[in-house]
N, C-alpha and C positions, 0 to 999 in steps of 0.2 A: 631609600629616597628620603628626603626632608622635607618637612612639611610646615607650612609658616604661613601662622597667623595673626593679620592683623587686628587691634582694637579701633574700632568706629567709634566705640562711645567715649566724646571727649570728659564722662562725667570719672569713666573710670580708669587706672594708666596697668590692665591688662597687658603685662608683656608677653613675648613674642612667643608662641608657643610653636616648639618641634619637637617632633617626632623622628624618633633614630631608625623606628624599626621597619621594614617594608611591608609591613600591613595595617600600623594601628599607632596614630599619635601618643608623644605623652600629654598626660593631663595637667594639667597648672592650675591652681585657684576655681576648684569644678564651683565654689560656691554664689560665684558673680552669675546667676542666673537671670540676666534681667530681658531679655528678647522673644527667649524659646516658648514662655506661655503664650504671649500675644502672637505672635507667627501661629502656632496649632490651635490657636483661637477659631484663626481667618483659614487654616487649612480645614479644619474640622466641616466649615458650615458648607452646607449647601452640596454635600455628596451625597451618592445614592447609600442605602446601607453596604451592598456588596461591594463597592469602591472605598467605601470608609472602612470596612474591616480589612480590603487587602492592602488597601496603604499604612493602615495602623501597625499592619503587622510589620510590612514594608520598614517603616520607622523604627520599630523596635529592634530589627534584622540589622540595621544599621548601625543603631548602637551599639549593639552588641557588639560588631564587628573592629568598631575602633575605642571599644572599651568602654563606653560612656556610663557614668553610675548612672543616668536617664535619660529618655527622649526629649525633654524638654533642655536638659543640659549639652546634649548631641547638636538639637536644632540651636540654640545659642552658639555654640563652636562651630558651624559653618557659618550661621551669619557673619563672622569676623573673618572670616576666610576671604582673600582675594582671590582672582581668577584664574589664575594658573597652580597655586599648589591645590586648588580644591577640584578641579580637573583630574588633576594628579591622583587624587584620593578615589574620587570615586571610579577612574579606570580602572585603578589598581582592586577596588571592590570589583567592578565587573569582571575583571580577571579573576578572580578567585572566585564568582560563580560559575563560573564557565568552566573551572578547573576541576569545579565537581561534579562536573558533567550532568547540573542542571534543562532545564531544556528552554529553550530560548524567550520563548512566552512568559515564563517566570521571571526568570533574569531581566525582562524586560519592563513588566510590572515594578521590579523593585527601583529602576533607574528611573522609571515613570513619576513613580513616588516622590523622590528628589527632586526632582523639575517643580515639580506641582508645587513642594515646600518650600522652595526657592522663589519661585513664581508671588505666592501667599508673604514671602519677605519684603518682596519689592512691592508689595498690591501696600504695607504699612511703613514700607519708606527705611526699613532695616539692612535692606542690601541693594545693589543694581547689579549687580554680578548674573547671569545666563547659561545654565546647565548644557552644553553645546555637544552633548556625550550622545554617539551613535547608537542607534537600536540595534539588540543584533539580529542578523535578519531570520525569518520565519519562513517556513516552508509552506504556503498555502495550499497545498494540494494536500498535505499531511492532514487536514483537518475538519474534510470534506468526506468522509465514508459513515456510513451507519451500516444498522440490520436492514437486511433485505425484505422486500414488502413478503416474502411469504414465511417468512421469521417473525415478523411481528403479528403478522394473522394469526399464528400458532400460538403467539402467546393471549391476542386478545380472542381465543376462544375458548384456550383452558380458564382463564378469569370471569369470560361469561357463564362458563360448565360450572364455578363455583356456588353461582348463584348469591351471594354473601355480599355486605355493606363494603366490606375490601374488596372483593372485586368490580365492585359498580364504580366505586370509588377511583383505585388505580384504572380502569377502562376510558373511565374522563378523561384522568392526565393523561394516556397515555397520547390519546384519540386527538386531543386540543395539540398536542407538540406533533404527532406525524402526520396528521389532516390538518391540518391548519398553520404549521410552522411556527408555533409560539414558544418562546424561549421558556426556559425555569423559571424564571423571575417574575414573567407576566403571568405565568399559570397560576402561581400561588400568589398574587398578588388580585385574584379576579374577586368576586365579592355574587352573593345572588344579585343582589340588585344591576348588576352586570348585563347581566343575561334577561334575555326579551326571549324566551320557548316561545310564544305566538308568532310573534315576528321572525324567529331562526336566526335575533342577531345578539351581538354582543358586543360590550366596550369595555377596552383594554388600551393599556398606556402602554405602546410600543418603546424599545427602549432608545432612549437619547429624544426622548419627546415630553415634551410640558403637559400636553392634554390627552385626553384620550379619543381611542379611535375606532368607530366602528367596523365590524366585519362580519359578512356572513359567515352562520353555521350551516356545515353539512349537513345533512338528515341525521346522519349518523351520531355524530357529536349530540345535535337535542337532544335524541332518544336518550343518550349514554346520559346525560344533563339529567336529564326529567326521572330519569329509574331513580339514579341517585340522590335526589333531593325527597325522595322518600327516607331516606337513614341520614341522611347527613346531620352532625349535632344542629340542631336551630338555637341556639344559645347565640351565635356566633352570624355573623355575614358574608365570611369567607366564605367561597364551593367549596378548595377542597381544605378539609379539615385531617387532623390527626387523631386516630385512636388511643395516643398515651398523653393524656394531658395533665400529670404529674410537674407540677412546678412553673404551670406555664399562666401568662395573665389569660393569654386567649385559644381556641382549639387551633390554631389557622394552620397548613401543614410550613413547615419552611423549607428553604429551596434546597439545604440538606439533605433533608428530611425524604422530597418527592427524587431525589435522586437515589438516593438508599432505593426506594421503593421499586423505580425503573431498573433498580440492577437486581435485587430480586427477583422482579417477574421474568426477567429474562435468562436468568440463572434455571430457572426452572429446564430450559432447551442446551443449554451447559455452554452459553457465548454470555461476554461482558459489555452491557451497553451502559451511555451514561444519558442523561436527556439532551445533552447537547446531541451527541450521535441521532436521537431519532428524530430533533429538527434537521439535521443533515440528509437524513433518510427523504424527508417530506419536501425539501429544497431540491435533491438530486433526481425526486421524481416528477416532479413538477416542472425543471429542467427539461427532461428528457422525454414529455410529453406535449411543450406548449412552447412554439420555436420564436417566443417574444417575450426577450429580455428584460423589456420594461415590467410586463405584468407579472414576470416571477419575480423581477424585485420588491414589485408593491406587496406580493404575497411573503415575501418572505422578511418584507420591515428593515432591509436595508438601506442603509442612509446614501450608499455609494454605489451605484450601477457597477462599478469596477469588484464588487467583493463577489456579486450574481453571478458575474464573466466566470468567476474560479469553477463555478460550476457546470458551468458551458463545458467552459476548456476544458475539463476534464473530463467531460462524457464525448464528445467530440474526437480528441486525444488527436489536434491536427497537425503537430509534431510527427507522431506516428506515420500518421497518413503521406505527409510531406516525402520522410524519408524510403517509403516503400515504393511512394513514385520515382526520388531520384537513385533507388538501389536497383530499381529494373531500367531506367534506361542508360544508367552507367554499365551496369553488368550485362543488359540484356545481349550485348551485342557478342559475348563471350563464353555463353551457355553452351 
């Protein structure tokens, strides 16, 4: 394919740059850098940390991909790009994720990324051009199973049988993500001053939310709260804290970190869980024991009633049910 780009800036007479090869322009005069810093200026600000590390990487994944000596030089060469050869490029990138039989949520992030960069062009008047590139689609049922409530029992009694700062410790997270539904990010994100043990409540910044938000604890959760703020390091604000604090400004664990950690204790029973799985766990049962849709939304901090539904539907399974009605009265008569 060929690939051609225009120069916007009347200061500079950037000619037309094409690419012969079907995956990766040539490069022309990489030294006119003059767009790409202010665009990742305006992309940088205002993202969460986890958004900002998967887009950065996102960014750099893309350079790579059409050669660019850097992201900043990458983001300048689409700014100049018109609407149809920069189409062009970036299908041809989604096609070659796809070829690798990445998995769709991935591949989707990274096109996410693009848009956003794009978006951040036009927000300082660098481009008007509109990433119009389809998501590819997601299997939402794929994404919805965790451990079973008596797999996780097993695991939060060998952790309480240890008796030890790590076990009180990983008991918290585990307890705040499948009693209470709380993502990774919020759990290690909680701080003591969070948490009211007299009151049984707590405040946390739900995700895609500006402020925080109250919620009751379960008996359970306190208890697991209150042991452990006997050992936890008091240096620090954070609840849950990390025992290797080798190189770090502060102990706070990070959401690596508390995942490593959930796939260890679970390792112990010889199944692989990650913490998103055992908010899955704590939404699927929650589901399937309280037949209003609104209130396991609110429990489980979705912004969209429609993401709750995946959960219904699937415990439900009224597909199933449908066809076992119309398989007996089409057949029944032939038995």
């Amino acid at each position: 394919m060929t690939l051609q780009a225009i120069n916007r800036n009347p200061a500079e007479n950037l000619p037309a740059i094409i690419g012969q090869s079907d995956t990766v322009p040539a490069w022309f005069r990489t030294e006119l850098i003059h767009t790409g810093t202010d665009v990742l200026k305006r992309f940088y600000a205002h993202k969460s940390p986890g958004t900002l590390k998967a887009y950065s990487e996102a960014l750099q994944n893309f350079a790579n991909y059409i050669q660019s000596p850097s992201v900043p030089a990458m983001v300048d060469f689409i700014m100049c790009m018109e609407s149809g050869p920069l189409h062009g490029l970036v299908d041809s990138y989604k096609e070659f994720l796809m070829s690798r039989g990445l998995s769709a949520s991935y591949t989707n992030i990274k096109i996410s990324a693009l848009k956003s960069m794009l978006k951040s062009g036009r927000m300082i008047g660098v481009t008007s051009v509109h990433l119009d590139i389809q998501s590819v689609p997601v299997d939402p049922y794929g994404k919805v199973s965790g451990p079973k409530p008596e797999q996780v029992q097993t695991v939060l009694k060998a952790l309480c049988d240890l008796k030890s700062k790590k076990g009180y410790r990983d008991t918290v997270a585990i307890l705040l993500m499948v009693t209470m539904g709380l993502r990774r990010a919020e759990c290690v994100s909680l701080d003591v001053s969070d948490i009211d043990i007299h009151g049984c409540k707590l405040q946390v910044r739900r995700k895609g939310r500006h402020s925080k938000e109250e919620l009751t604890m379960p008996v359970a959760v306190r208890d697991a709260i209150r042991k452990w703020k006997v050992y936890r390091d008091g240096s620090t604000d954070a609840l849950l804290t990390s025992f290797d604090t080798s190189g770090k400004s502060e102990p706070r664990l990070t959401g690596a970190g508390l995942n490593g950690i959930i796939k260890k204790a679970f390792r112990l029973i010889g199944i692989s869980v990650t913490c998103h799985q055992l908010r899955h766990t704590a939404i699927t049962v929650a589901a399937s024991r309280h037949n209003n849709l609104f209130k396991v939304s609110k429990f489980a901090g979705h912004r969209s009633i429609n993401t709750t539904a995946i959960y219904v539907d699937r415990l439900q399974d009224a597909a199933g049910e449908i066809a076992a009605d119309v398989a007996e009265f089409i057949t029944g008569s032939i038995q």
